[in-house]
VEXDREN-2710 file (C-alpha; in Angstrom, 1 decimal):
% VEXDREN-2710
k/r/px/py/pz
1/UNK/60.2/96.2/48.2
2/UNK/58.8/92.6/49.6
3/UNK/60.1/90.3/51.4
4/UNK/60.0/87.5/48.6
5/UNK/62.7/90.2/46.9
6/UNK/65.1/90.2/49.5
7/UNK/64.5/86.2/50.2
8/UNK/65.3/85.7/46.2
9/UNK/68.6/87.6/46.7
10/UNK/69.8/85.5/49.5
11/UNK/69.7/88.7/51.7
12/UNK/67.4/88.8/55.2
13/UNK/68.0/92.3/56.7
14/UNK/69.3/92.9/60.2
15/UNK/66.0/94.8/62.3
16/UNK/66.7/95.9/66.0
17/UNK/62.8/96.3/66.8
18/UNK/60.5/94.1/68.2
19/UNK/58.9/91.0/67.3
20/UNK/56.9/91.3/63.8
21/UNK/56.8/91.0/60.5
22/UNK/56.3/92.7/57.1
23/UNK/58.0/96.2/55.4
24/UNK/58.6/99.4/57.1
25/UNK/60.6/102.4/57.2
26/UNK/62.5/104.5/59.7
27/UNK/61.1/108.2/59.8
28/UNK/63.7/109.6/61.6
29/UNK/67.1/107.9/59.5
30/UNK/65.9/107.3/56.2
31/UNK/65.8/103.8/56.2
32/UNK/63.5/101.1/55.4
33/UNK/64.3/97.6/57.1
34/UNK/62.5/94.5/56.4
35/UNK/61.3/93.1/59.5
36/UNK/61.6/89.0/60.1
37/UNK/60.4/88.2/63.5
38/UNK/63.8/88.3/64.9
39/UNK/63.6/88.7/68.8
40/UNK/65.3/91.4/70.9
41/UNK/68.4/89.5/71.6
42/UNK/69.7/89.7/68.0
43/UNK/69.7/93.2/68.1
44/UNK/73.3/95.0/66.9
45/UNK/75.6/95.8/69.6
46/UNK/78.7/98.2/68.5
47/UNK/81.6/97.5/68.5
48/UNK/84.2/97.5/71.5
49/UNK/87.3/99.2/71.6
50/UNK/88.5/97.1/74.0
51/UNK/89.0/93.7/72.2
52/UNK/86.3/91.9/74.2
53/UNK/84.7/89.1/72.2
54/UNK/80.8/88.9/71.3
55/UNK/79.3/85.3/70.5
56/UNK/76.6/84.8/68.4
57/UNK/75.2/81.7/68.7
58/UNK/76.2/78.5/66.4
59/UNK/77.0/80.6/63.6
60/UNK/80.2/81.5/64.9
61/UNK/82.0/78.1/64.1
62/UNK/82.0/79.6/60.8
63/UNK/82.5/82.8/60.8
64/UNK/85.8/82.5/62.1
65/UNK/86.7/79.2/59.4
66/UNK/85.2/79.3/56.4
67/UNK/83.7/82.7/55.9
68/UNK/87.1/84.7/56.4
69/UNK/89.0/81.8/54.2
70/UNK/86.5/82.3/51.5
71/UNK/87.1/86.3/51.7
72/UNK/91.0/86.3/51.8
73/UNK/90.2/84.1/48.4
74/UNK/88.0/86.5/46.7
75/UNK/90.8/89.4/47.8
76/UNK/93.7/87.4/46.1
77/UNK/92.5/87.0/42.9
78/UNK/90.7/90.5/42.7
79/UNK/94.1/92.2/44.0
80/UNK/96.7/89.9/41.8
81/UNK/94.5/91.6/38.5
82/UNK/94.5/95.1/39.8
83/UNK/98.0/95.5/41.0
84/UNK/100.0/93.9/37.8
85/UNK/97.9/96.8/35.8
86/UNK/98.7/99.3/38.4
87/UNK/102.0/98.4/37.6
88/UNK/102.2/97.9/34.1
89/UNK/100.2/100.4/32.7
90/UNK/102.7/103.3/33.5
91/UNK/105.2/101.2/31.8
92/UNK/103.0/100.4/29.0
93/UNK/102.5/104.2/28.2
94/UNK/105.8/105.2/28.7
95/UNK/106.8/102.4/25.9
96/UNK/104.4/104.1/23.7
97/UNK/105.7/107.5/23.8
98/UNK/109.0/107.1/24.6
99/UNK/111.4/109.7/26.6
100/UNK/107.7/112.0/27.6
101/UNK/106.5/111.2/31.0
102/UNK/102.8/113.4/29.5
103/UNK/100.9/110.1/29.1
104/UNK/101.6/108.8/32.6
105/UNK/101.1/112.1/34.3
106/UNK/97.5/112.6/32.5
107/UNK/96.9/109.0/33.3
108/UNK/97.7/109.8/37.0
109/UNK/95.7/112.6/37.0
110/UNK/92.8/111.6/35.2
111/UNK/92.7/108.0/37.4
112/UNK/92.8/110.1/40.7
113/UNK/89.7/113.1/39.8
114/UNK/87.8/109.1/38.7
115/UNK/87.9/108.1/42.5
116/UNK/87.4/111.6/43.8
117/UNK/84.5/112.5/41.9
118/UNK/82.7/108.9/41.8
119/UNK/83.6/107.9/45.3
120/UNK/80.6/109.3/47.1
121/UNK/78.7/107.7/44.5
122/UNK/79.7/104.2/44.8
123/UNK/80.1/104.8/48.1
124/UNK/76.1/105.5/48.3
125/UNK/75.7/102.4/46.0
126/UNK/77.3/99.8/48.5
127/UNK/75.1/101.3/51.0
128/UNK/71.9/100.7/49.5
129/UNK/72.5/97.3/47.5
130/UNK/72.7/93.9/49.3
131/UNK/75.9/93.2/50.0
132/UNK/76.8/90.5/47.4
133/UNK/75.2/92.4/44.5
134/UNK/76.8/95.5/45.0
135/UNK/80.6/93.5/45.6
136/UNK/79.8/91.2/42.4
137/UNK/78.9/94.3/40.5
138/UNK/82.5/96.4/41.7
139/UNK/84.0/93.5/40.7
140/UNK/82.1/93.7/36.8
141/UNK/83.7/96.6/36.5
142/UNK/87.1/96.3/38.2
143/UNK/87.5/93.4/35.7
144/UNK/86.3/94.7/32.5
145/UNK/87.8/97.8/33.1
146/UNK/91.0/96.1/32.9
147/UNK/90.8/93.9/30.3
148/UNK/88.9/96.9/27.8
149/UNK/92.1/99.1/29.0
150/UNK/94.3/96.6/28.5
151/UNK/92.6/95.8/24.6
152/UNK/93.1/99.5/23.9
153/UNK/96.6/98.9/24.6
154/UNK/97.5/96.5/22.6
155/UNK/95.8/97.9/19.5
156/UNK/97.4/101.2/20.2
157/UNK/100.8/99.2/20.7
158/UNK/100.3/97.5/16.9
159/UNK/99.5/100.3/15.1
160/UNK/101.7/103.4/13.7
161/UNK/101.6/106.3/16.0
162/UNK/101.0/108.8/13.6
163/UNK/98.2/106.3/12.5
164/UNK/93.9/107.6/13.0
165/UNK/94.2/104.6/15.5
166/UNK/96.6/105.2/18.2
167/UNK/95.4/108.4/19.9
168/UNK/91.3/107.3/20.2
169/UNK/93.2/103.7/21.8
170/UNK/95.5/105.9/24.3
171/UNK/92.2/107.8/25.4
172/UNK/90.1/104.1/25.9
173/UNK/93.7/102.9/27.6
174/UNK/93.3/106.3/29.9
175/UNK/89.5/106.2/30.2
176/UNK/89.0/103.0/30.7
177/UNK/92.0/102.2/33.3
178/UNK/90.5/104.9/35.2
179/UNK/86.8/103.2/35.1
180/UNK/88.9/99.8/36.8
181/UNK/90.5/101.5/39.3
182/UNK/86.8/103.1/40.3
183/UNK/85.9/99.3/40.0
184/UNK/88.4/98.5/42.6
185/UNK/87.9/101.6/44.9
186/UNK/83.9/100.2/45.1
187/UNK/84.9/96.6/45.8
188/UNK/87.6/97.7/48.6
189/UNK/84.6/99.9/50.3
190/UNK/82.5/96.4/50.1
191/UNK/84.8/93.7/50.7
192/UNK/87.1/94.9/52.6
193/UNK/85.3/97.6/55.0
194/UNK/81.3/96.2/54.9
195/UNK/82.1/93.1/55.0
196/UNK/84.9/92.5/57.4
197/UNK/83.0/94.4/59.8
198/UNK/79.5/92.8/59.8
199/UNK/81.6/89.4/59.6
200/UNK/83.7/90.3/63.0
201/UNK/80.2/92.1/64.6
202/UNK/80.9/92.8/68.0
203/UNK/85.1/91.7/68.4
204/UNK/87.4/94.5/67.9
205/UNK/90.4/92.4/68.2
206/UNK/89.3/89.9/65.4
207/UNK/88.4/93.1/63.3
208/UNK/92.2/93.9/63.6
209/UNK/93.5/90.6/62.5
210/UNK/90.8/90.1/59.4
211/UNK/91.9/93.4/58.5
212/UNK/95.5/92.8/58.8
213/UNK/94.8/89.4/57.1
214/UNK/93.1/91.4/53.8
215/UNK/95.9/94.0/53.8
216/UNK/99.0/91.7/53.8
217/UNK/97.2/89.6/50.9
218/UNK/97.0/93.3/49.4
219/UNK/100.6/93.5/50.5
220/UNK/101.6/90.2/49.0
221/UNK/100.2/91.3/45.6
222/UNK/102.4/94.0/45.1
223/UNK/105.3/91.3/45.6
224/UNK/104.8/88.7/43.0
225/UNK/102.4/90.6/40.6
226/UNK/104.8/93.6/39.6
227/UNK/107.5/91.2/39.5
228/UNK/105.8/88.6/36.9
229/UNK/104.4/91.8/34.9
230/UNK/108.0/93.3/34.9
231/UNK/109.8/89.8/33.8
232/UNK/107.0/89.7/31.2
233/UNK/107.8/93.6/29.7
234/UNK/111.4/92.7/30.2
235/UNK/111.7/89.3/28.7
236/UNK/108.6/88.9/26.8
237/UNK/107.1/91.5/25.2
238/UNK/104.7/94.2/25.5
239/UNK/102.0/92.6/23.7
240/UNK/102.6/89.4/25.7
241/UNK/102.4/91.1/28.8
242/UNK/98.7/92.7/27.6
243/UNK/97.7/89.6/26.9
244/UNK/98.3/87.8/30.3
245/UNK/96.8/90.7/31.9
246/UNK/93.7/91.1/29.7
247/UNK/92.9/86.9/30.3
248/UNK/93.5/86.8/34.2
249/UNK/91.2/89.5/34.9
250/UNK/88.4/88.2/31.8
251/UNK/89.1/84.1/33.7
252/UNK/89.2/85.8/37.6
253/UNK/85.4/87.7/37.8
254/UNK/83.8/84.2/38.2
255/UNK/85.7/82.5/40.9
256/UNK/85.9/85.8/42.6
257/UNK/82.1/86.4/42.7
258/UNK/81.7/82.8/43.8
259/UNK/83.8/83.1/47.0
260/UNK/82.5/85.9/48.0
261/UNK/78.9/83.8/47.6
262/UNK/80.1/80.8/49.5
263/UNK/81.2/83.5/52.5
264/UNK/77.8/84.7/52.8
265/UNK/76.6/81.5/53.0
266/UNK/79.0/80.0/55.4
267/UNK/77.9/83.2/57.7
268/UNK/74.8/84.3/59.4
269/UNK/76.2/87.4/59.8
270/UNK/77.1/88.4/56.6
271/UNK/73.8/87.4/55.6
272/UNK/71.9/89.8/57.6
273/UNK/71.9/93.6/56.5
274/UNK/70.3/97.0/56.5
275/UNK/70.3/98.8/53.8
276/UNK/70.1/102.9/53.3
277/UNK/66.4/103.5/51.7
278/UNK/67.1/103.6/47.6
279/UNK/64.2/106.2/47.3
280/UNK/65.5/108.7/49.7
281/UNK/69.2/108.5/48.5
282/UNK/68.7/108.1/44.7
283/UNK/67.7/111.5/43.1
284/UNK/64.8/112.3/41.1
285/UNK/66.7/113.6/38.2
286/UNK/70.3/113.6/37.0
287/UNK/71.3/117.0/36.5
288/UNK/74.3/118.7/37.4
289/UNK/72.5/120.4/40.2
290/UNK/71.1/117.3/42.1
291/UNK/74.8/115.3/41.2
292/UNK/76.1/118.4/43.3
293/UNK/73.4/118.4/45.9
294/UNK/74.6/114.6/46.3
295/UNK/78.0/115.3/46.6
296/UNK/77.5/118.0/49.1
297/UNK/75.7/115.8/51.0
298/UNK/78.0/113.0/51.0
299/UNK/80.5/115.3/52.1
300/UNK/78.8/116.8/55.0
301/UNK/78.1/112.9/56.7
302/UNK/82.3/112.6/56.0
303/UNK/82.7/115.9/58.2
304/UNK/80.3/115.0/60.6
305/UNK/81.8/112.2/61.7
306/UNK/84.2/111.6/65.2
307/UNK/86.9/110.5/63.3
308/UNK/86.9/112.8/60.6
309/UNK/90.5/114.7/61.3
310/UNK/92.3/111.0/61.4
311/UNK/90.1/110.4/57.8
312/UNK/91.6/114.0/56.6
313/UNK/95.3/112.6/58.2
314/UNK/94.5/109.4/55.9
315/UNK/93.7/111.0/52.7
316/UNK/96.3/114.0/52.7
317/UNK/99.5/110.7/53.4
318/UNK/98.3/109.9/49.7
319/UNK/98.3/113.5/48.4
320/UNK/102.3/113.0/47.6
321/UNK/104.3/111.1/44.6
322/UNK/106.9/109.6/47.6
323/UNK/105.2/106.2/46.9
324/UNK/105.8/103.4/44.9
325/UNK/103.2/105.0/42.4
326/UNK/102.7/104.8/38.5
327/UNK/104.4/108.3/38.3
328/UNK/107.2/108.1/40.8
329/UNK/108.1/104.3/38.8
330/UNK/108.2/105.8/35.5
331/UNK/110.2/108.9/36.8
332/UNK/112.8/105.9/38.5
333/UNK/112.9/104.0/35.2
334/UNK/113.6/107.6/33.8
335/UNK/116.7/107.8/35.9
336/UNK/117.8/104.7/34.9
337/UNK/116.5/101.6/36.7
338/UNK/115.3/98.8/34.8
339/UNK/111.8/97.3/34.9
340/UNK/112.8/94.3/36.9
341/UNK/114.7/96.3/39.6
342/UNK/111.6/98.5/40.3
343/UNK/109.7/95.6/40.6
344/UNK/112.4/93.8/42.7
345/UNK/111.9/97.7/44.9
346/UNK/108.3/97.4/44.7
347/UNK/107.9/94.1/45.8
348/UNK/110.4/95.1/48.9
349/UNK/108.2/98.0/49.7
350/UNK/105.2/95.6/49.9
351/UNK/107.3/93.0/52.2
352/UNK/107.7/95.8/54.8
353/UNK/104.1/97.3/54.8
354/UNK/103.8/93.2/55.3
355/UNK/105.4/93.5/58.2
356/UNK/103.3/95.6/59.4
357/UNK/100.5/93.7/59.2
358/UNK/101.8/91.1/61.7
359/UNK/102.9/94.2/64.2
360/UNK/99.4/95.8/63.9
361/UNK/97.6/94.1/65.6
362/UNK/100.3/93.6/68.7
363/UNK/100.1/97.1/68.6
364/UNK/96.4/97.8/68.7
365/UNK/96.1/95.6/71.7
366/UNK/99.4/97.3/73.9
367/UNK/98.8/101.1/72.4
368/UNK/95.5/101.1/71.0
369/UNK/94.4/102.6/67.6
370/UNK/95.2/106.1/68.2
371/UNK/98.9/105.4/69.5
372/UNK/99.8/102.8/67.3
373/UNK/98.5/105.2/64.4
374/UNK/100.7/108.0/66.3
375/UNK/103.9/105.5/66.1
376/UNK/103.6/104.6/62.1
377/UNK/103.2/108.1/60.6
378/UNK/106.5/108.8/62.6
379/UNK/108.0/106.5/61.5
380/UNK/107.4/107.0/57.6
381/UNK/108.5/110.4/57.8
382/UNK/111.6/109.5/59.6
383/UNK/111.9/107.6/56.4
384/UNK/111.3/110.0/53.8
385/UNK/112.9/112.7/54.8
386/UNK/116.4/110.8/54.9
387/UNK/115.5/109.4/51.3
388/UNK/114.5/113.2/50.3
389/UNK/117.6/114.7/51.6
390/UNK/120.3/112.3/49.8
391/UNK/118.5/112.5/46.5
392/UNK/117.5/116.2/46.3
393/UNK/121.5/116.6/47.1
394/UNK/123.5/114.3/44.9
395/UNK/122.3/113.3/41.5
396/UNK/123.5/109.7/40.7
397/UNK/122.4/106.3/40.1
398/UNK/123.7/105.4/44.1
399/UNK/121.0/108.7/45.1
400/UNK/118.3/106.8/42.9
401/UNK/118.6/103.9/44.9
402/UNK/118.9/105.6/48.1
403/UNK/115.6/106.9/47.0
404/UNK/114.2/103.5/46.4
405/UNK/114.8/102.3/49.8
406/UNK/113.9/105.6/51.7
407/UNK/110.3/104.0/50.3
408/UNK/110.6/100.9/51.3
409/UNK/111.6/101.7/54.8
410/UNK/108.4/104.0/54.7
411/UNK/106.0/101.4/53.4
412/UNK/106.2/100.2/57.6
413/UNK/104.7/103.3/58.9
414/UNK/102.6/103.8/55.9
415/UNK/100.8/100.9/56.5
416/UNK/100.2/101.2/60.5
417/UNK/98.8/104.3/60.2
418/UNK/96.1/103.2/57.8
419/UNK/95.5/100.4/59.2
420/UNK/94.7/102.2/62.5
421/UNK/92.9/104.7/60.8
422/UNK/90.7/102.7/58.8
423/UNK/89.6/100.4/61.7
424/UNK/88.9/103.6/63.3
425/UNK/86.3/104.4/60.5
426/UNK/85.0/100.9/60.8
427/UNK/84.4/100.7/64.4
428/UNK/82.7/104.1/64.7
429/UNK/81.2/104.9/61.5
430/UNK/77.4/103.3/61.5
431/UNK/77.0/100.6/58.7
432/UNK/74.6/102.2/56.7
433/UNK/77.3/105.2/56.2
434/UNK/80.3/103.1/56.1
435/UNK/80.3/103.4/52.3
436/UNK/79.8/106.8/51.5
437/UNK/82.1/108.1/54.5
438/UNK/84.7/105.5/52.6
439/UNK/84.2/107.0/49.3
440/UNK/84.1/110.4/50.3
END
């Protein structure tokens, strides 16, 4: 690869070696770096857990401006997509085969073995491709996926459901939701983990609040967006609702990709990367054997790492349905809530994991990551087990709303404890692996 290649892409590559140029690679990592005559004193420096800020020179001006404004942009419009399909499409599939919760569940399932199974992979991906190709290209898909699912939809909503139609549209719907939500796993791993990081290089305690920035937009989204795509289903129709859906996220790619380029270009920082080798992390062939050797391997960096318990802590607090997910809203529209009261829940649930976001990173700074991380599982099980308790006991509408709020009150502690966990993965998880450690 030349340096004319990386110059055409906008992307100069971070190099921690002495003064020279030209192309080289790393014997003992597996990397190759593209060296630019950049003296000693640029070289990384890790981060610090102890808040303590590192300048960088006159790029810094905007990094903390324009850069992060630009980011929270791209976020918004990328999240607003993703969560009203999150939302609807339970809803959607519970319209077309009324009283039968089977569609939902398969959907569930078949959305959840996507991320497992392709997470390492996109993982690898962001860690090889420059930074704004790889996010623009999550994004691609994210979008597509959406609108294609959300196509499928609509035919399978117009035609006769013992028609040859419906069933091949309910397995695009399925097959295709599952390839956004993939989409939106990669450009989480980018935007929100690569980037932030590289963009806060050296300052734990502004890592905390861009983080907390990102998350409460997140937050935010499950507020309004559930709630316009449930006044939509409920007052509309469901074909209206597709169709607002399907246009934001065909109209949103664009603007989102070019925010995310005025970032990089409002920061050195971002900027400057170093990439995994492509020819020691792609394989030579596809088989099943060498996508297995690739999984194993991406596996055994996740286990290697210091923080892999809290990851495992992370990853088994969404191995539950007590969460404001597609099958625990269609079971509480089964029970009798109406679409606009579970998004009226959902939207609650978001304001108190937003609440979180302003405690987090008050709490980072007084307890530190490990503490504060201590404090928010607590309280979410404190939560749910009240919420459990009454509903598993008295079956009634007053239970199912009991329930409702159990999860809203848990959203709080949900929300610190990732928070915590996933700056923990940032701050000592090494760039080039922060992807496939994420995916894993």
């Amino acid at each position: 690869m030349s340096n004319e290649q990386h110059e055409d892409e906008g992307q100069p590559l971070l190099t921690e070696v002495p003064q020279q140029s030209g192309v080289g690679a790393d014997p003992e990592n597996g990397k190759f770096v593209t060296h630019a005559a950049v003296p000693h004193s640029a070289a990384k420096v890790p981060l610090p857990r102890n808040g303590n800020h590192a300048h960088h020179g006159s790029s810094q001006g905007s990094d903390v401006s324009s850069a992060p404004l630009a980011l929270y942009g791209s976020h918004f419009l990328s999240t607003w997509g993703q969560r009203m399909w999150e939302f609807a499409i339970g809803l959607i599939l519970l319209e077309l085969q009324p009283g039968s919760l089977a569609l939902v569940s398969v959907f569930g399932l078949v959305d959840s073995a996507a991320q497992v199974i392709a997470g390492p992979y996109v993982g690898a991906y962001i860690d090889r491709t420059p930074r704004l190709t790889a996010a623009s290209n999550m994004y691609i898909m994210q979008n597509c996926g959406v609108a294609l699912s959300a196509t499928s939809a609509l035919v399978a909503s117009l035609a006769d459901s013992a028609g040859a139609l419906f069933w091949p549209c309910i397995v695009l719907t399925i097959s295709l939701g599952s390839a956004s939500s993939v989409g939106c796993q990669g450009s989480a791993l980018s935007v929100e983990r690569e980037w932030t990081k590289a963009l806060c290089r050296g300052d734990s305690a502004a890592l905390a609040k861009l983080n907390a920035g990102m998350r409460r937009i997140d937050l935010t989204c499950l507020i309004a967006s559930p709630i316009m795509a449930g006044l939509l289903l409920t007052y509309g129709s469901l074909q209206i609702a597709i169709l607002a859906i399907m246009a934001w996220n065909m109209c949103a790619w664009l603007p989102e990709c070019l925010l995310l380029r005025a970032a990089q270009q409002s920061s050195a920082v971002l900027r400057e990367q170093e990439l995994v080798d492509p020819a020691s992390d792609r394989p030579a062939e596809t088989s099943i054997d060498n996508i297995l050797k690739k999984s194993i391997s991406a596996w055994k960096t996740y286990a290697h790492q210091e923080v892999f318990l809290a990851a495992v802590a992370l990853a088994l607090l969404y191995f539950t349905v007590m969460s404001f997910s597609l099958l625990m809203t269609a079971y509480m529209k089964w029970r009798g809530l109406p679409e606009t009261v579970l998004s009226l829940y959902r939207g609650a649930g978001a304001l108190s994991g937003i609440a979180s976001t302003f405690t987090f990173p008050k709490l980072q700074e007084k307890l530190g990551l490990e503490r504060a991380g201590a404090f928010g599982i607590c309280c979410q099980l404190v939560s749910l087990l009240v919420a459990v308790a009454v509903s598993a006991s008295v079956q009634s509408a007053a239970a199912t709303h009991v329930l409702a709020a159990g999860l809203v009150a848990s959203r709080f502690g949900l929300w610190t404890f990732d928070l915590c966990v996933s700056q923990l993965l940032q701050e000592c998880v090494a760039s080039q692996e922060l992807g496939v450690v994420n995916g894993a």
